[in-house]
FITI-575710 format. One record per residue (C-alpha): y, x, z; residue in three letters. Coordinates in steps of 0.25 Angstrom, whole numbers, padded with zeros to 4 digits, always signed. Layout:
BEGIN
YXZALA ...
// end
This chain:
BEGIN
+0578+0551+0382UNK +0577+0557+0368UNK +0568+0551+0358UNK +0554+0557+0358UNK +0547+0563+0344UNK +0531+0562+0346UNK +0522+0568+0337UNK +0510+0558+0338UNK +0499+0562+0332UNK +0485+0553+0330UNK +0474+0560+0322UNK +0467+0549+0317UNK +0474+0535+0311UNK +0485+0527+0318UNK +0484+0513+0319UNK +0470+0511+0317UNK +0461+0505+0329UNK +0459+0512+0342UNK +0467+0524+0345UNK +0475+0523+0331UNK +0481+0511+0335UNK +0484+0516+0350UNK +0491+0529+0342UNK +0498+0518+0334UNK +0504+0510+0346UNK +0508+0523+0353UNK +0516+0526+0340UNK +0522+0513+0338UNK +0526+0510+0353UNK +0532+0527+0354UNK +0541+0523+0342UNK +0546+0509+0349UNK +0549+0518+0360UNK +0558+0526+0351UNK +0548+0538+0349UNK +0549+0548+0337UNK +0534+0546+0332UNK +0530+0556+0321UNK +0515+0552+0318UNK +0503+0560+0314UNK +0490+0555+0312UNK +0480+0555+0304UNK +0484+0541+0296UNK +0494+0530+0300UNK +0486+0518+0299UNK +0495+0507+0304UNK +0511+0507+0301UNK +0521+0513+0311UNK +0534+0511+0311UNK +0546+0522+0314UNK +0538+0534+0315UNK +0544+0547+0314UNK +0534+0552+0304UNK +0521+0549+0300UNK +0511+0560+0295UNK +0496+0556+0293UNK +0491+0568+0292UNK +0476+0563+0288UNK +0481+0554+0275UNK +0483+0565+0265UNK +0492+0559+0253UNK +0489+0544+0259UNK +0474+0546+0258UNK +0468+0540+0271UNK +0457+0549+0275UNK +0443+0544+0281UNK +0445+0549+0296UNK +0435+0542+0303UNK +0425+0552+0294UNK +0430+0564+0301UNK +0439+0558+0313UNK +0439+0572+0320UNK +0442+0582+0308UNK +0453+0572+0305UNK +0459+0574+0318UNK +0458+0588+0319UNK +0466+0588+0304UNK +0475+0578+0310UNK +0478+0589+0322UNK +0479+0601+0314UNK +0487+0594+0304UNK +0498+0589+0317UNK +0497+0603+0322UNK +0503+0608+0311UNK +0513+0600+0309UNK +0519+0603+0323UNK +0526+0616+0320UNK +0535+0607+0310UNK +0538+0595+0321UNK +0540+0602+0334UNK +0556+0599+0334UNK +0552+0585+0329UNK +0542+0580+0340UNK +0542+0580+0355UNK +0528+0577+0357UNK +0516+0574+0352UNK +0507+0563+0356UNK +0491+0568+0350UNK +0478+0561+0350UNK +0465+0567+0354UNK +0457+0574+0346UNK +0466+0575+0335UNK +0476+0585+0343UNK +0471+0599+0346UNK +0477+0606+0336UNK +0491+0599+0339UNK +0492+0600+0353UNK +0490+0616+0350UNK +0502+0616+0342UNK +0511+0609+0351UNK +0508+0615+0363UNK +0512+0629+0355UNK +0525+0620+0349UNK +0528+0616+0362UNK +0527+0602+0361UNK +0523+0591+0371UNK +0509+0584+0369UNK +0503+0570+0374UNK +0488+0569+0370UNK +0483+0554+0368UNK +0469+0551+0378UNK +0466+0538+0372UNK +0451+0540+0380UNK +0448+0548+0395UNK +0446+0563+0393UNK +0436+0565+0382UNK +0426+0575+0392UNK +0426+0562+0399UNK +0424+0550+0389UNK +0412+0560+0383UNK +0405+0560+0396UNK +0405+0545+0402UNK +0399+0542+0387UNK +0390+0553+0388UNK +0386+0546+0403UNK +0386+0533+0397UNK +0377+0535+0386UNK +0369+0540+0396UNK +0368+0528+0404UNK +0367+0519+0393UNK +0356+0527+0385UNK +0365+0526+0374UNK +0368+0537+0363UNK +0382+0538+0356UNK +0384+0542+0343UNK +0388+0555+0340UNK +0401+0553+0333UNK +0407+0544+0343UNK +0420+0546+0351UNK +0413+0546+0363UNK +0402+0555+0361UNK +0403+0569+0367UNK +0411+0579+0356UNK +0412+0593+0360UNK +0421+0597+0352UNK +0430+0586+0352UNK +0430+0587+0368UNK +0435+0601+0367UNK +0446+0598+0357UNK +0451+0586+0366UNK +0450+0593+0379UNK +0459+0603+0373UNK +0468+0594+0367UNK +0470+0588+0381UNK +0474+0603+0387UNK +0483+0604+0376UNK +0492+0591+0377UNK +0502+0590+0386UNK +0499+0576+0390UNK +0488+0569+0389UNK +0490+0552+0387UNK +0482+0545+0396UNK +0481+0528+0395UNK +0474+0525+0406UNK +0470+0531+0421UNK +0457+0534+0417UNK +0459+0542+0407UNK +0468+0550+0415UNK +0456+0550+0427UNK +0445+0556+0414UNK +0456+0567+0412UNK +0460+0571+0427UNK +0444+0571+0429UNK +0443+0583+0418UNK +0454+0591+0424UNK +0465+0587+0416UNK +0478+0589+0424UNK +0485+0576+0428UNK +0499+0582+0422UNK +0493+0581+0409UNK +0492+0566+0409UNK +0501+0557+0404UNK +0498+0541+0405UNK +0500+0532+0395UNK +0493+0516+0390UNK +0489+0509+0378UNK +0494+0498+0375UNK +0491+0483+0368UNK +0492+0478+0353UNK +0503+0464+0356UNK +0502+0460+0342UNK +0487+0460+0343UNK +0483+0457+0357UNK +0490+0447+0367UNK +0488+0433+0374UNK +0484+0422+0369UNK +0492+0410+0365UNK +0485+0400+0373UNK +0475+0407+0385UNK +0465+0398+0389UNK +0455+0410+0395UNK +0458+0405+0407UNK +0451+0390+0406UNK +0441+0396+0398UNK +0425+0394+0403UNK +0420+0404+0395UNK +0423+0420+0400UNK +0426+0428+0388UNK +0425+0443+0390UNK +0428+0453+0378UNK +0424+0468+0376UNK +0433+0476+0365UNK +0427+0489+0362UNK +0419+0497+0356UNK +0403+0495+0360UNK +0398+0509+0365UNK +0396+0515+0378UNK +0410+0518+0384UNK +0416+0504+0382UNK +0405+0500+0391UNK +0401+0487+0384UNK +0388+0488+0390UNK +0393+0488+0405UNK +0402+0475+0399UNK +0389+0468+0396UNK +0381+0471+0408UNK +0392+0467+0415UNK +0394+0454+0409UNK +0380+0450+0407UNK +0378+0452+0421UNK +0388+0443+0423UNK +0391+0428+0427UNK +0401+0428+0414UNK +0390+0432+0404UNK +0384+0417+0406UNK +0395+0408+0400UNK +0406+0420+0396UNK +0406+0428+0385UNK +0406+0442+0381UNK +0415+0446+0368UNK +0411+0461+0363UNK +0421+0466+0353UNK +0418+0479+0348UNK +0406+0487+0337UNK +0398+0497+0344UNK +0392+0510+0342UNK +0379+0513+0339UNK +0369+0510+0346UNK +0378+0504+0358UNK +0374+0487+0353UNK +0359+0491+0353UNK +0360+0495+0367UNK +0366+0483+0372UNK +0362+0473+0360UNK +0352+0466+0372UNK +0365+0463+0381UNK +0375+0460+0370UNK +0363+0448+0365UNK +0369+0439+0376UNK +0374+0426+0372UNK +0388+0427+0379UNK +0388+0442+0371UNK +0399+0439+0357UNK +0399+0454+0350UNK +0410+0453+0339UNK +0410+0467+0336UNK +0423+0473+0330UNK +0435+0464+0331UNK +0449+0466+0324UNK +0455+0455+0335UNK +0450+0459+0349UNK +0463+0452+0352UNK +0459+0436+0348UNK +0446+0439+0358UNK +0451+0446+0369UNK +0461+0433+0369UNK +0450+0423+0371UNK +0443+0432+0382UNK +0446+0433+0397UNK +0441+0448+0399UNK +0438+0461+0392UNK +0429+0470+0397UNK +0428+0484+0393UNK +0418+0493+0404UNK +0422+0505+0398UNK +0415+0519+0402UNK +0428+0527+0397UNK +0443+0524+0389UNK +0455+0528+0388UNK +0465+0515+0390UNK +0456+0505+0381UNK +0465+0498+0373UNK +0456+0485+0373UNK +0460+0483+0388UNK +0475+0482+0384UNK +0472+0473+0373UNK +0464+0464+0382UNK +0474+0463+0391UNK +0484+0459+0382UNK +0475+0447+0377UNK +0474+0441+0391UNK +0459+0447+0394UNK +0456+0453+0409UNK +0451+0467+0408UNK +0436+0470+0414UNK +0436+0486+0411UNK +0431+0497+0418UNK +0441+0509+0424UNK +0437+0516+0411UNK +0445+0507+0401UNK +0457+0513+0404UNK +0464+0498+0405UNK +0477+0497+0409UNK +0472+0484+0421UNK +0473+0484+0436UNK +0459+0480+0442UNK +0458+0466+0448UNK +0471+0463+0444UNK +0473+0463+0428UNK +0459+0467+0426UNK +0446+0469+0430UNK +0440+0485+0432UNK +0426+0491+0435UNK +0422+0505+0434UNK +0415+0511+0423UNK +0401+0505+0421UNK +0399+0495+0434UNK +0394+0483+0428UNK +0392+0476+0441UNK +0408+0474+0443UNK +0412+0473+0429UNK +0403+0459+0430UNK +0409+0456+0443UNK +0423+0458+0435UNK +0418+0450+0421UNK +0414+0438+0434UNK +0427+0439+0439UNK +0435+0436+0427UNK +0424+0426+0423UNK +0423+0417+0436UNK +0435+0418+0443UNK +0448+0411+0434UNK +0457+0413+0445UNK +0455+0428+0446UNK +0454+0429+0430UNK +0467+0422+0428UNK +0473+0431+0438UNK +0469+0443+0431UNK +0473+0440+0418UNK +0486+0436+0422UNK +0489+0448+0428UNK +0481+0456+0415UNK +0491+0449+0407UNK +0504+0451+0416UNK +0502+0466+0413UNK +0499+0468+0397UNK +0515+0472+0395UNK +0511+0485+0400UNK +0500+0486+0391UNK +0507+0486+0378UNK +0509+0497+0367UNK +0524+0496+0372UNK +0521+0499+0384UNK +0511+0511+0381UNK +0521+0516+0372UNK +0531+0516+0385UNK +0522+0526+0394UNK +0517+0534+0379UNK +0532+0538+0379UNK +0533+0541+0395UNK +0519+0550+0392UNK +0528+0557+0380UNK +0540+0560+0389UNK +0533+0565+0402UNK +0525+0573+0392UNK +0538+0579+0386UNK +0545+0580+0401UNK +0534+0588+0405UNK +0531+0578+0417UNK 
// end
């Protein structure tokens, strides 16, 4: 197989957290896999080594510009700014690997050059994730704030729905995500599956594991506090619980406004530790025997792989997107039913035997959770997409 050049374009900073960092693995695992990667993004944040070419196309003359004032304008610069420079690369590139949002104008102009596109879903179909919010907003009596993600944009809707009829593929980490996008009509052929994948140098086992002879359950929740991670089905669940009486309940994450008033009765429990923001989710999730994450909506939640890595059994809802097996590497409920999730967070807490099996066999499978791994089935993605399979 010849080598394959990918033009992959990021329209906000690579290697800062969330979804720069996922853009910064993809990168650094394509070139281990022998890839030609020529980088456009708004800012290179974090070093990478032995790309093809670089071009920030957001730092003019090395000055770093303020992004999170204007996150959309910058993306659609960023677009218009790729676009252009397609004409000029055509013979140099194979593909190109875009990001939401940040694309429209790009995926125009290689569809007229004649070149292969794969669009990165790092979340379900936006229609989707716009609506279970609106829904659970609803049923929480919970107003979001305008300018967040996750509140209904029109206009940013239009423009990813026609990004995802312009792209040739569409990169889907987890089988929910690909159920939100054949539920909107989006045919199957269009679909390419892919993962996330686990930090080594940052998250892993302990040295020396005594969760299993400890008498206090730990259980830890890493995400942001508002309505679609569900932390207010997790504390329902675990008050309501046996656990809550002699465990305790680790809350990692800064909420959005509004979203702590609502539960501040609930989160006033004794067994209740909030630590707000922290930069070493790993030293935690080491010490604890679950994590729970009772999210409404993700795309592949990058927490559930980190988890897994550190030794922690996953409680999480079908939503998370978690790469796990229900009852045998983890623990599943559907979106929003409290009652089982407390009859899992019971499990885990009273019955070692079954606990110790779990984990093992959670453990026995993180190999196929690394960055080397998703980098493997990001490369398959690239050549089905170029084959026309």
């Amino acid at each position: 197989m010849s080598k394959i050049h990918v033009l992959y374009s990021f329209p906000l900073r690579v290697g800062t957290a969330g979804n720069g960092m996922t853009a910064w693995h993809q990168i650094s695992g394509l070139i281990r896999k022998g890839v030609d990667v020529h980088l456009y993004t708004a800012s290179c944040d974090k070093p990478i080594e032995s790309l093809a070419s670089l071009k920030e196309t957001l730092q003019p003359f090395g000055v770093r510009l303020p992004l999170r004032l204007f996150p959309w304008r910058a993306m659609m610069c960023h677009d218009l700014i790729v676009a252009g420079k397609l004409p000029g690369l055509k013979n140099k590139i194979d593909i190109i690997h875009c990001w939401p949002s940040g694309s429209l104008q790009t995926l125009k102009a290689a569809k007229k050059l004649r070149i292969k596109t794969v669009l990165e879903r790092p979340s379900s179909h936006t229609r989707f994730g716009y609506q279970v919010v609106i829904d659970e907003c609803k049923k929480q009596n919970f107003t979001m704030p305008k300018s967040h993600y996750t509140t209904f944009n029109k206009r940013n809707l239009a423009r990813e729905e026609s990004e995802f009829d312009l792209a040739d593929k569409l990169l889907c980490p987890s089988e929910w995500v690909v159920k939100t996008f054949l539920d909107q009509g989006v045919d199957a052929g269009k679909i390419a599956r892919h993962q996330y994948g686990f930090d080594g140098k940052k998250f892993g086992l302990p040295v020396n594991d005594d969760r299993d002879s400890d008498e206090i359950f730990k259980m830890v929740f890493v995400a942001s506090g508002e309505p679609r991670k569900g932390l207010h089905y997790a504390l329902d669940a675990w008050l309501s619980s046996d656990a809550c009486k002699k465990g305790i309940f680790y809350i990692c994450g800064s909420y959005i406004k509004g979203y702590r008033e609502m539960l501040a009765e609930k989160l006033a429990h004794p067994s209740i530790k909030e630590l707000g923001f922290n930069n070493d989710v790993g030293s935690l999730m080491r010490q604890c025997h679950a994590m729970v994450l009772p999210s409404i909506d993700e795309g592949s939640a990058l927490v559930t792989y980190e988890a897994r890595a550190c030794g922690c059994v996953l409680l999480v809802s079908e939503a998370t997107g978690a790469r796990c097996t229900h009852m045998h590497d983890s623990l599943v409920h559907n979106v929003g039913d409290v009652d089982t999730l407390r009859e899992h967070i019971d499990l885990l807490a009273n019955d070692s035997s079954f606990y110790q099996k779990v984990r093992k066999n959670s453990i026995a499978g993180i190999n196929d959770l690394t960055w080397d791994r998703a980098s493997e089935l990001l490369l398959s993605a690239y050549q089905r997409c170029l084959n026309g399979d």
